[in-house]
PLY file of the C-alpha trace (Angstrom):
ply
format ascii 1.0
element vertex 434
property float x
property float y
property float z
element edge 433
property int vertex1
property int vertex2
end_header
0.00 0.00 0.00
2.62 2.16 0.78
4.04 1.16 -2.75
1.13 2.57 -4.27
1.52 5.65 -2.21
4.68 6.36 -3.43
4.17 5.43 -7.22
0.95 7.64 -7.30
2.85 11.05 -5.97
6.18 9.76 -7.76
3.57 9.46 -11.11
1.91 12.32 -10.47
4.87 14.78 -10.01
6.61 13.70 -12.99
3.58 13.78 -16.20
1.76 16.34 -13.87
0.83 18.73 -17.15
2.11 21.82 -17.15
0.20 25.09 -17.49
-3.28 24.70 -20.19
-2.06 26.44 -23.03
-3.53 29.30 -24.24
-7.54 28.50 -25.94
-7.38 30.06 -29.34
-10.57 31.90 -27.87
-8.19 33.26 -24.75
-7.97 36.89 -24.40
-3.82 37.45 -24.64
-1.84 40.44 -22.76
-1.60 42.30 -25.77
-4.77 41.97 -27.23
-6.64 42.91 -23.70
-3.92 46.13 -24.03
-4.90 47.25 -26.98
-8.90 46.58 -26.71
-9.00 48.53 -23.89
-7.23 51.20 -25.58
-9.50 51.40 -28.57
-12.31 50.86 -26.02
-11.09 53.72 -24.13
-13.78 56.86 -24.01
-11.83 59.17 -22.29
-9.49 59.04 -25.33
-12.26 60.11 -27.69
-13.57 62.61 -24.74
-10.39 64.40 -25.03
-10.11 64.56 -29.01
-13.54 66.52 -28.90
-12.35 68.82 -26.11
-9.33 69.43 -28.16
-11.35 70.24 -31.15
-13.89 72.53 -28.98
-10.70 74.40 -27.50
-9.57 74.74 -31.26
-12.89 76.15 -32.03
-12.81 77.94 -29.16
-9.55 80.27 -30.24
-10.13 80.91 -33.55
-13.33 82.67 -32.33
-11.23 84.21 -29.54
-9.19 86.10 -32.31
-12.17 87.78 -33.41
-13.67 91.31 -33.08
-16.97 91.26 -31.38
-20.12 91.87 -33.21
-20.77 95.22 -34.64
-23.73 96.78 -33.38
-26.19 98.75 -35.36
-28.66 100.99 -34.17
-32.06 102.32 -36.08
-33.61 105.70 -34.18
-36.82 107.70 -35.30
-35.01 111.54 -33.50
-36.54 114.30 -31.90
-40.25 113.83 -33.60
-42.79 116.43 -32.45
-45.48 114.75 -30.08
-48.06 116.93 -31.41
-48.15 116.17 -34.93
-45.55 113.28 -35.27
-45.16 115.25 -38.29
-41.46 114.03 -39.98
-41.15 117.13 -41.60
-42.45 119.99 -39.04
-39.12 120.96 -37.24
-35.78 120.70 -38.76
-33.83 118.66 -36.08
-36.48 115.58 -36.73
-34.56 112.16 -38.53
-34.52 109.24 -38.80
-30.94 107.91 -37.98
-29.07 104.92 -38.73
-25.56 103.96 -36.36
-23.34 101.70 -36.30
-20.49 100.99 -33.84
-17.89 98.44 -33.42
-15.88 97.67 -30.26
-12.44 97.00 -30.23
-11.01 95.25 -27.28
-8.69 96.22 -24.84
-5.16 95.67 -25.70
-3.87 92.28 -27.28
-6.82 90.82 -25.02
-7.75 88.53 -28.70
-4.56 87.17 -29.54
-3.74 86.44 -25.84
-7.18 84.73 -26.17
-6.42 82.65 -28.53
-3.26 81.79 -27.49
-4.88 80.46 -24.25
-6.58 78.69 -26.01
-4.51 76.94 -28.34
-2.49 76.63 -25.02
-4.59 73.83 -23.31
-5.99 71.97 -26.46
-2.14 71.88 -26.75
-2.18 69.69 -23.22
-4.84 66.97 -24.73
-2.72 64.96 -27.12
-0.18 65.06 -24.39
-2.86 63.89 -21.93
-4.20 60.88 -24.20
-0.28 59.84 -24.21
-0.26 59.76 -20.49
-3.72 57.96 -20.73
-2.92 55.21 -22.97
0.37 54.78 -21.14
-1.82 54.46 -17.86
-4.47 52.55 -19.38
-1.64 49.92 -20.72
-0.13 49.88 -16.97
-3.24 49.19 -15.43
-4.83 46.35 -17.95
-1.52 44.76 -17.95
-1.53 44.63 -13.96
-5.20 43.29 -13.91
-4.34 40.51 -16.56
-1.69 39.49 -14.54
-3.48 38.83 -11.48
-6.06 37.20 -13.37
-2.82 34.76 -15.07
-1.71 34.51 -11.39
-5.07 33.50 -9.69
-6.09 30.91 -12.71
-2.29 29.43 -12.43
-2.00 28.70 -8.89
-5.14 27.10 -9.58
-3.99 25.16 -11.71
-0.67 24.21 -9.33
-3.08 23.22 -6.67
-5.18 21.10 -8.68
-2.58 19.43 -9.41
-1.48 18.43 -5.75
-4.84 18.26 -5.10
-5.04 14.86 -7.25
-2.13 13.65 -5.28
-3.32 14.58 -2.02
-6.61 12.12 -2.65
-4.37 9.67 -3.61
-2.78 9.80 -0.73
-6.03 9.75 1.05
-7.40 7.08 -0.29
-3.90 5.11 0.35
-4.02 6.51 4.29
-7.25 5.11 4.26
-6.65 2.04 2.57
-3.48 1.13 4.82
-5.35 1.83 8.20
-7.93 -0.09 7.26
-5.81 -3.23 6.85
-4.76 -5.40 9.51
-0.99 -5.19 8.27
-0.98 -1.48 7.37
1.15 1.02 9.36
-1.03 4.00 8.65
-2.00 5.16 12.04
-5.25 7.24 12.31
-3.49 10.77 12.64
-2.45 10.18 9.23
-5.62 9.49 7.82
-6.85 12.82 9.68
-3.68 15.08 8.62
-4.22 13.94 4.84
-8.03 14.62 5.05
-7.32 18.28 6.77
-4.31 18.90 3.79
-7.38 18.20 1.39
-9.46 20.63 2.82
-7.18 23.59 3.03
-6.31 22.95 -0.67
-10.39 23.16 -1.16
-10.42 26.40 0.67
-7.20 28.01 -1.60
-9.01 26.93 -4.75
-11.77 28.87 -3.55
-10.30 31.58 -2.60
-8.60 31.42 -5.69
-10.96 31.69 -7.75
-13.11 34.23 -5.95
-9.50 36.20 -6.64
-9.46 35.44 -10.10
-13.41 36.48 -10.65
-12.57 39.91 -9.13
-9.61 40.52 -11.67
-11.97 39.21 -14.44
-14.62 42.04 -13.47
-11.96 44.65 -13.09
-10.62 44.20 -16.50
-14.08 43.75 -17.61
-14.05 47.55 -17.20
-11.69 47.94 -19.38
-12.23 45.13 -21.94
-16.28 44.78 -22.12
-17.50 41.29 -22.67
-14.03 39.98 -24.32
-12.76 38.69 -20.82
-15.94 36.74 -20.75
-14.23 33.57 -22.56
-10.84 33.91 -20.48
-7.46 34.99 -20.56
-5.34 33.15 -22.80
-1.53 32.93 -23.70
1.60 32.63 -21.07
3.11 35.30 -19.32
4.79 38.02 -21.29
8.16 38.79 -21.89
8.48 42.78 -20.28
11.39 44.32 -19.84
12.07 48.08 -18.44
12.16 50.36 -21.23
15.48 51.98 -19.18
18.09 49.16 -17.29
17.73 49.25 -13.67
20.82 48.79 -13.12
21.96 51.95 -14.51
24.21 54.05 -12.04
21.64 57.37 -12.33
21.40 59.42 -9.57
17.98 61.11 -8.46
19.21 64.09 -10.38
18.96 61.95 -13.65
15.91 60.33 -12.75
14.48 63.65 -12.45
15.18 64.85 -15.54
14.03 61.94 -17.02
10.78 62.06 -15.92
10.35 65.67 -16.79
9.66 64.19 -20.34
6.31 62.45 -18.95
3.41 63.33 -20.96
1.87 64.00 -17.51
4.32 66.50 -16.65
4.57 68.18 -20.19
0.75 68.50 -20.12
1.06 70.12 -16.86
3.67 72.69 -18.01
1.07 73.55 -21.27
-1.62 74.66 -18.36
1.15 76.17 -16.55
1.62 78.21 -19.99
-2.10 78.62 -20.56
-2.79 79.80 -17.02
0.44 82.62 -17.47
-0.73 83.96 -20.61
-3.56 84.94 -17.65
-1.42 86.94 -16.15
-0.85 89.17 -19.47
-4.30 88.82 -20.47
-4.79 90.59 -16.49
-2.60 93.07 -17.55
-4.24 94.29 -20.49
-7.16 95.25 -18.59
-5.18 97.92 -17.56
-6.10 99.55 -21.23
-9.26 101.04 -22.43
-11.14 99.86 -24.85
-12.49 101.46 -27.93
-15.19 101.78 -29.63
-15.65 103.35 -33.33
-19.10 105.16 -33.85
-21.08 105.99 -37.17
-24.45 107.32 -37.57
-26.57 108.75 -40.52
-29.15 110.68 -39.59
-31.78 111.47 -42.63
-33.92 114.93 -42.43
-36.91 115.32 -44.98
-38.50 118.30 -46.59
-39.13 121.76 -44.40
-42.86 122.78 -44.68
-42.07 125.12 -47.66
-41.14 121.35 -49.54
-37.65 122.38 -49.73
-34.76 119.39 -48.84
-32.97 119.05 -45.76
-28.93 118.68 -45.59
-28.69 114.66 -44.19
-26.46 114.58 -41.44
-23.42 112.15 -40.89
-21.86 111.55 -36.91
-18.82 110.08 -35.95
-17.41 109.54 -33.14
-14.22 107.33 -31.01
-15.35 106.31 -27.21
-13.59 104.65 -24.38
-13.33 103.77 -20.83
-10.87 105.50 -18.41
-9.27 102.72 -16.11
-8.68 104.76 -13.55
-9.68 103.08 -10.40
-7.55 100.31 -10.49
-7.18 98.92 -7.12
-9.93 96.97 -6.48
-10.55 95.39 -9.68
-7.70 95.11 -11.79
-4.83 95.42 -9.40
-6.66 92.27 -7.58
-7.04 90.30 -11.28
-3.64 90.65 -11.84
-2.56 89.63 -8.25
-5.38 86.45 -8.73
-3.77 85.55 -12.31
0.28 85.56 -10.21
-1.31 83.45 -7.67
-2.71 81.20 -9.86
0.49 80.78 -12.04
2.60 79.90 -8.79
-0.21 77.35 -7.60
-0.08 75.12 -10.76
3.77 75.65 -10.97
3.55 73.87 -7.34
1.84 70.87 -9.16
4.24 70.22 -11.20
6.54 70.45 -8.58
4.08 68.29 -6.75
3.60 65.88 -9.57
7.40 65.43 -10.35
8.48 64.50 -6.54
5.30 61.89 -6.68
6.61 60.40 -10.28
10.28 60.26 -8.91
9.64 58.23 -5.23
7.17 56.33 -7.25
10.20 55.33 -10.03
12.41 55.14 -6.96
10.30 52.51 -4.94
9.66 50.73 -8.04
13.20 50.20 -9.53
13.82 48.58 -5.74
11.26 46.59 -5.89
12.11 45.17 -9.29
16.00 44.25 -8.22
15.08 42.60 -5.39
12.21 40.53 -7.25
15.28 39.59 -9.40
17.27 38.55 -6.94
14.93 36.51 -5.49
13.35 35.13 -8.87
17.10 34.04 -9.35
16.88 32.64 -5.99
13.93 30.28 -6.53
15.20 28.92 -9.62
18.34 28.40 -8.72
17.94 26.96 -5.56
14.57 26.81 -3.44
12.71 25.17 -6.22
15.07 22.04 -6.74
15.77 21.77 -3.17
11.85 21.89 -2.42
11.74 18.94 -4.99
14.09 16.90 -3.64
12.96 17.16 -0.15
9.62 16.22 -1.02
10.15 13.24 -2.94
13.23 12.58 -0.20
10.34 12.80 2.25
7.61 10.47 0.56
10.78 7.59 -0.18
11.64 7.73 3.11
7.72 6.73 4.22
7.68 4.53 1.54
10.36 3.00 3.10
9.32 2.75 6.35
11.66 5.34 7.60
10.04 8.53 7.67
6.89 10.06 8.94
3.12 10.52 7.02
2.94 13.61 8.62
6.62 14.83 7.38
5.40 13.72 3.61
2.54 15.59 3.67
4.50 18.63 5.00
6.93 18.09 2.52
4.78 18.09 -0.30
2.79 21.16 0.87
5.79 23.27 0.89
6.77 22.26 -2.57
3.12 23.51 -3.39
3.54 26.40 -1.41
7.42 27.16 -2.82
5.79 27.02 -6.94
3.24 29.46 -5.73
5.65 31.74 -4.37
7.39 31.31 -7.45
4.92 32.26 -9.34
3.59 35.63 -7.13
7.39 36.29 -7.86
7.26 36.12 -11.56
3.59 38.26 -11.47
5.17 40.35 -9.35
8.06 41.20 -11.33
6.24 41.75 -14.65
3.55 44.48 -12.53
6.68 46.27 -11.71
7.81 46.49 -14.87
4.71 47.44 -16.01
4.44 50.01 -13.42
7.24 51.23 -14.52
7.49 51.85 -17.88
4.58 53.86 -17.39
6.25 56.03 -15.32
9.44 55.96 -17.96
6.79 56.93 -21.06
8.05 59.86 -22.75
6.87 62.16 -25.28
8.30 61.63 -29.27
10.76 64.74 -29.99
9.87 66.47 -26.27
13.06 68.48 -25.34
12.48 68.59 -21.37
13.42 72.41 -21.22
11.60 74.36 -19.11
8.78 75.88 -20.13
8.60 79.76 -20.38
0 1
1 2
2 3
3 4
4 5
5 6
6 7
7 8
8 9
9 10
10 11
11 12
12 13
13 14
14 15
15 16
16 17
17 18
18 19
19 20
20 21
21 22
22 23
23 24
24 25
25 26
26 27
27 28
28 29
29 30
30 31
31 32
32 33
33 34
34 35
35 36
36 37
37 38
38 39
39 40
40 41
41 42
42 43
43 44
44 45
45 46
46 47
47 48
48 49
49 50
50 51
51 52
52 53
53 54
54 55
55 56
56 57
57 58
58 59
59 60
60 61
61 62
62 63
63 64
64 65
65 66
66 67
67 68
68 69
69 70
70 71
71 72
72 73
73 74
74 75
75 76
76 77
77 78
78 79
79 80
80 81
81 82
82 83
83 84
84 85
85 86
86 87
87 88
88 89
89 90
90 91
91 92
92 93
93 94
94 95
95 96
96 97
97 98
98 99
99 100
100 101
101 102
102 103
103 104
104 105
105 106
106 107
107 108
108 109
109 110
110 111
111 112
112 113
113 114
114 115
115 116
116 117
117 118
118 119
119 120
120 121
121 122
122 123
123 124
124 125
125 126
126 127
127 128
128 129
129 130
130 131
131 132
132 133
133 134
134 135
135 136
136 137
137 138
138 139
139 140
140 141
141 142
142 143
143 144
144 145
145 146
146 147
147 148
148 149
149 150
150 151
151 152
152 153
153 154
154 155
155 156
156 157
157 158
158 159
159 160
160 161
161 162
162 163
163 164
164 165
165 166
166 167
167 168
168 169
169 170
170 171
171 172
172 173
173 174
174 175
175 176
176 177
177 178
178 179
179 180
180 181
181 182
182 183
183 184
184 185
185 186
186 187
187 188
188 189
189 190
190 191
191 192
192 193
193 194
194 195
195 196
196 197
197 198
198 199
199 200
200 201
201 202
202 203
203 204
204 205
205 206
206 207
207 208
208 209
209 210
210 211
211 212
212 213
213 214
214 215
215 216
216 217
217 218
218 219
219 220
220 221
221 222
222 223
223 224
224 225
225 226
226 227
227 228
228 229
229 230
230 231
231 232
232 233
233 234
234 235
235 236
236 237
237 238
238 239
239 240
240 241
241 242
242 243
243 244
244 245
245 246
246 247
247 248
248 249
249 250
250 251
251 252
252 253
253 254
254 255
255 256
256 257
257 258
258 259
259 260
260 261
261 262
262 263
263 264
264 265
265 266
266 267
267 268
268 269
269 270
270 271
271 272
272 273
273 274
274 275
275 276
276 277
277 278
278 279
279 280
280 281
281 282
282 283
283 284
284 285
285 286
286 287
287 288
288 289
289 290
290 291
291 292
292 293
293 294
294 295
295 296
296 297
297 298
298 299
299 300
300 301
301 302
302 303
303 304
304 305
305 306
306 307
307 308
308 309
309 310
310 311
311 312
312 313
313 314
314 315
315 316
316 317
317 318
318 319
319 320
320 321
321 322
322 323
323 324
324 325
325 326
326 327
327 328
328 329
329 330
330 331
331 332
332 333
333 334
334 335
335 336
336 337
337 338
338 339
339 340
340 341
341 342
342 343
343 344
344 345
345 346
346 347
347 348
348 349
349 350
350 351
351 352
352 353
353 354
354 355
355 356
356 357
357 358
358 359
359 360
360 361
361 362
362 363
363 364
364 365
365 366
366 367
367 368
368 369
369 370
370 371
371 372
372 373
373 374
374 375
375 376
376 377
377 378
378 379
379 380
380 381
381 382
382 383
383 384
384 385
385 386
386 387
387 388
388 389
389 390
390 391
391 392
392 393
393 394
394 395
395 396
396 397
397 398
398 399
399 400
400 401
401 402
402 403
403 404
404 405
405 406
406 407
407 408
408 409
409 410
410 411
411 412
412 413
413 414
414 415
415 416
416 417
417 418
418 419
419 420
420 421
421 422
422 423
423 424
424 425
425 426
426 427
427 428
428 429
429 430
430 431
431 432
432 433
């Protein structure tokens, strides 16, 4: 019986089949990337705001509306007689204001200032969107593969249940009734990580179905991909370099085309210190005197504007508001670049000691894991070891693989995570903007 013990878990361990391959139907890391992307409404939110704000400044550049005016003057209430006194028209006007300053062109350049930030801000989008559906895939890969790990030593374990069993039963088996009750409690905890599991791996399915729509619905298919940081780790960079890469983030350039935007506020502020014009035109038409004989018509023109004068409440504290403003989104940047770098920082860490220890497991832990479990069942085959130091044995195995395999998930979200925070822009210079 023991025999058959041993032969089972020695069977088992060695055609145990690896990993289901990829169903044609599976939903692979780079297709779920790239759905999601095209999926993505935010992206097509931000094309029409760029095309609004585009809009937006070519009607900025313009002159306002002329205004035209149509006035019956000074009739005579007792006759309403057009022709009784001479100063009676009929006038026509027209005026056109001009405003203050450069107030249009800094308008427009506003303008053309933030729809400026949206192409940079569907960069940082799809870079975040292919960070985040690449992390979400993974745990889904991770959940459905220690599932599959555990199955597997799940078949062994009722083997070995059944053989407990078997061998206590009989009069000349050695299996004592702790045994029978450590192999049944082994079985159970495996039933409670597969469900676990799988609750784990249902989550990450609905996540990504956020992302995805239905095409998670038939599973994730394919192995793990092959990611590798779009900068080496292991480059010698100090914080200083770090720094200035990440000033080439499409988050951080987008911020610095508000930052623009929200300065050209400050000379837009300024020219409110200038009065605006207006150009006036009238016609004013006169008809015949009583004797029948014409009237001269009579033409007006005429320049008005305001007088800025009293300044300190209104635009002194504009001007002052538009300064504030400037320095306040200069401190998100600021804000946004120190966040980016300990970010980078933690996550370059992270990823060398996930090597280390990926090199570990492979190297070492995984083969001595193996050996001490099958060590461990030969030796109770045998009659020279302990049920209970089998079982224990075998479990850690299980439990070493899983590790493994966190490690390897692991790993690639890091990466992930940080080659999002290493996207850059196409031809961006990283000088500061002005």
């Amino acid at each position: 019986m023991r025999n058959l013990v041993y032969a089972t878990a020695t069977a088992l361990a060695v055609v145990l089949p690896s990993p289901p391959a990829a169903a044609a139907s599976g939903l692979v890391f780079e297709q779920a990337i790239a759905i999601a992307i095209e999926r993505d409404p935010w992206l097509a939110g931000s094309r029409y705001t760029e095309d609004a704000l585009a809009d937006e400044a070519l009607a900025a550049a313009q002159l306002p509306d002329p205004t035209v005016a149509v006035a019956a003057l000074n009739m005579p209430t007792d006759t309403f007689n057009f022709g009784q006194e001479p100063m009676t028209q009929f006038a026509l006007g027209i005026s056109q204001m001009f405003p203050r300053g450069d107030s249009r062109a800094l308008s427009r350049q506003q303008k053309e200032q933030l729809a400026a930030r949206e192409p940079l801000m569907r960069a940082d989008r799809r870079a975040r969107v292919r960070a985040t559906v690449a992390q979400l895939w993974l745990d889904i890969y991770r959940a459905r593969e220690s599932i599959h790990l555990i199955d597997g030593d799940r078949a062994l374990f009722t083997q070995l249940v059944d053989a407990a069993v078997a061998s206590y039963a009989s009069a000349q088996g050695r299996a004592r009734q702790p045994d029978v009750i450590r192999a049944q409690l082994e079985l159970t905890r495996l039933d409670d990580r597969l469900t676990v599991l799988q609750q784990r791996q249902e989550s990450a399915e609905q996540r990504l179905s956020e992302w995805v729509d239905d095409a998670v619905s038939r599973g994730i298919g394919g192995t793990l991909p092959h990611l590798e940081p779009v900068v080496p780790m292991a480059d010698s960079r100090s914080p200083s370099d770090w720094y200035q890469q990440l000033r080439l983030h499409p988050a951080v350039l987008a911020l610095e085309e508000k930052i623009d935007a929200v300065a050209t506020g400050i000379d837009l502020a300024k020219q409110k210190y200038k009065p605006e014009w207006a150009l006036k035109a009238s016609y004013g038409y006169r008809g015949e005197d009583p004797m029948g004989q014409d009237r001269t018509d009579l033409l007006t023109l005429g320049v008005s504007f305001d007088l800025p004068l009293f300044t300190a409440k209104r635009q002194d504290r504009q001007l002052s508001a538009a300064v504030a403003r400037t320095a306040a989104t200069e401190t998100e940047r600021s804000l946004l670049l120190r966040q980016l770098l300990a970010q980078l920082q933690k996550a370059r860490l992270q990823l060398i000691r996930l090597d280390q220890r990926r090199a570990l497991y492979r190297g070492e832990l995984l083969p001595q894991m193996r050996e001490q479990a099958e060590a461990s069942l030969a030796a109770y085959n045998n009659d020279e070891g302990d049920f209970a130091e089998a079982v224990r044995a075998r479990i850690a195995e299980l439990n070493t693989k899983i590790d493994a395999l966190d490690i390897e998930v692991e790993r690639l979200k890091t990466i992930a995570q940080l080659n999002y925070l290493l996207t850059q822009v196409p031809g961006a210079t990283g000088e500061p903007q002005k």
